[in-house]
C-alpha atoms as an extended CHARMM CRD file, in Angstrom:
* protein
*
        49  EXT
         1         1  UNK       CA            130.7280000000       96.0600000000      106.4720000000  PROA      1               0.0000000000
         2         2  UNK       CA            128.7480000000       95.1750000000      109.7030000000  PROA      2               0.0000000000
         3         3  UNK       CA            125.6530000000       95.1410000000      107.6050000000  PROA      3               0.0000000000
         4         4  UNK       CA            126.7470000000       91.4210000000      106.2830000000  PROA      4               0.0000000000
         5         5  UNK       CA            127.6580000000       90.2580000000      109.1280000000  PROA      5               0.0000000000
         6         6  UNK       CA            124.6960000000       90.2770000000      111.1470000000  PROA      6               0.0000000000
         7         7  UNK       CA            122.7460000000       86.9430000000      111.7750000000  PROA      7               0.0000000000
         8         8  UNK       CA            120.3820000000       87.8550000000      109.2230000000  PROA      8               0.0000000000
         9         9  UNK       CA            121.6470000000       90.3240000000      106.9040000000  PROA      9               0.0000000000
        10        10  UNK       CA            119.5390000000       92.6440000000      104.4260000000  PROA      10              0.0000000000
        11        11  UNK       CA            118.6450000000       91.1480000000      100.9370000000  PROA      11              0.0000000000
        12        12  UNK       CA            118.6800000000       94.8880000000      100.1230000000  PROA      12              0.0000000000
        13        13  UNK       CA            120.1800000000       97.2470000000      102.0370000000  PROA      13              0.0000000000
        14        14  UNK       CA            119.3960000000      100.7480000000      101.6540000000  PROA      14              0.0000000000
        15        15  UNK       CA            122.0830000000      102.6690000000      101.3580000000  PROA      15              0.0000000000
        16        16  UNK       CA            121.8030000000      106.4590000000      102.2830000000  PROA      16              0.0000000000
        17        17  UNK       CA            119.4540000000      108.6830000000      104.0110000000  PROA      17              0.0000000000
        18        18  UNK       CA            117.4290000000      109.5060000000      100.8240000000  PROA      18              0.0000000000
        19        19  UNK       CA            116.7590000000      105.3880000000       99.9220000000  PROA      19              0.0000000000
        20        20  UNK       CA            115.8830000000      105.3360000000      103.4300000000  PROA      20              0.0000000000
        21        21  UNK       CA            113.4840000000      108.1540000000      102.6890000000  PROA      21              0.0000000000
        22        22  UNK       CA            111.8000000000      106.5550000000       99.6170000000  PROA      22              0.0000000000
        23        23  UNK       CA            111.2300000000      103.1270000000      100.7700000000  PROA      23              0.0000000000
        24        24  UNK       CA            109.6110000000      104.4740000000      104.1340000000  PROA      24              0.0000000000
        25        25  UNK       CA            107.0860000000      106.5040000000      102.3040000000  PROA      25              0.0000000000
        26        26  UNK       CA            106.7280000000      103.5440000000      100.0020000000  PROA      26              0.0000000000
        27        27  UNK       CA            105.6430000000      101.4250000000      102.7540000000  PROA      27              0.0000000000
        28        28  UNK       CA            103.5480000000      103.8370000000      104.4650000000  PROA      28              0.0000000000
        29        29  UNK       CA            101.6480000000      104.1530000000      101.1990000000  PROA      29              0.0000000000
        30        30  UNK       CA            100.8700000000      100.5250000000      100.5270000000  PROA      30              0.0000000000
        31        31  UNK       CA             98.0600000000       99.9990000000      103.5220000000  PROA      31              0.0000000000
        32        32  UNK       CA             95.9640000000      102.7960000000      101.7610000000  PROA      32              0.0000000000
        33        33  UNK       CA             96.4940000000      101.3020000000       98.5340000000  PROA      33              0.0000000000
        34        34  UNK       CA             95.5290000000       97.7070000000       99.6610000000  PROA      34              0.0000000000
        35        35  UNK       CA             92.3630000000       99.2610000000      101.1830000000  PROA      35              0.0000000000
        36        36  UNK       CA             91.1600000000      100.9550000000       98.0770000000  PROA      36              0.0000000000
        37        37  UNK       CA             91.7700000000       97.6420000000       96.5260000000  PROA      37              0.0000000000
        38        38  UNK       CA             89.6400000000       95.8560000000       98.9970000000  PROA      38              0.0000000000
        39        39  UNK       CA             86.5090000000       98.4950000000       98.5600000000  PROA      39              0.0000000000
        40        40  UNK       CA             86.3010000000       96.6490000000       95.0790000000  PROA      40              0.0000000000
        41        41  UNK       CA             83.4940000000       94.3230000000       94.5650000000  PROA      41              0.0000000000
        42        42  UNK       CA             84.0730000000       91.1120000000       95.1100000000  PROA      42              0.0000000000
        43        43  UNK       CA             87.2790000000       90.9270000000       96.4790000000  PROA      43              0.0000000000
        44        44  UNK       CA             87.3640000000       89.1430000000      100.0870000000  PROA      44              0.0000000000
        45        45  UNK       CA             88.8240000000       90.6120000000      102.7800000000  PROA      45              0.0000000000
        46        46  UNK       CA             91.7680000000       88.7260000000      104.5950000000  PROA      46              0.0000000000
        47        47  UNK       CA             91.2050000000       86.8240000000      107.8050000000  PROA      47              0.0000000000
        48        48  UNK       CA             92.6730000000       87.8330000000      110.3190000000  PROA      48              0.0000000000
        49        49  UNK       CA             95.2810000000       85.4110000000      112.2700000000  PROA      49              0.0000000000
């Protein structure tokens, strides 16, 4: 498994298309979610680095 040998390997790999499928639209999700989250009232956006 080349996967575990790499200088930094995966702490989760995803293993097959489909996971790879899933945890992309997953992640493309999650800035729209943080946004709606930030529209709230009293929450403080983050600074920028």
């Amino acid at each position: 498994m080349a996967v575990v040998a790499t200088a930094e390997p995966a702490l989760r790999p995803a293993v097959g298309a489909e996971a790879v499928e899933h945890i992309r639209a997953s992640l493309t999700a999650r800035p729209a979610e943080l946004d709606r989250w930030a529209s709230f009232p009293g929450v403080r956006a983050a600074r920028s680095a």
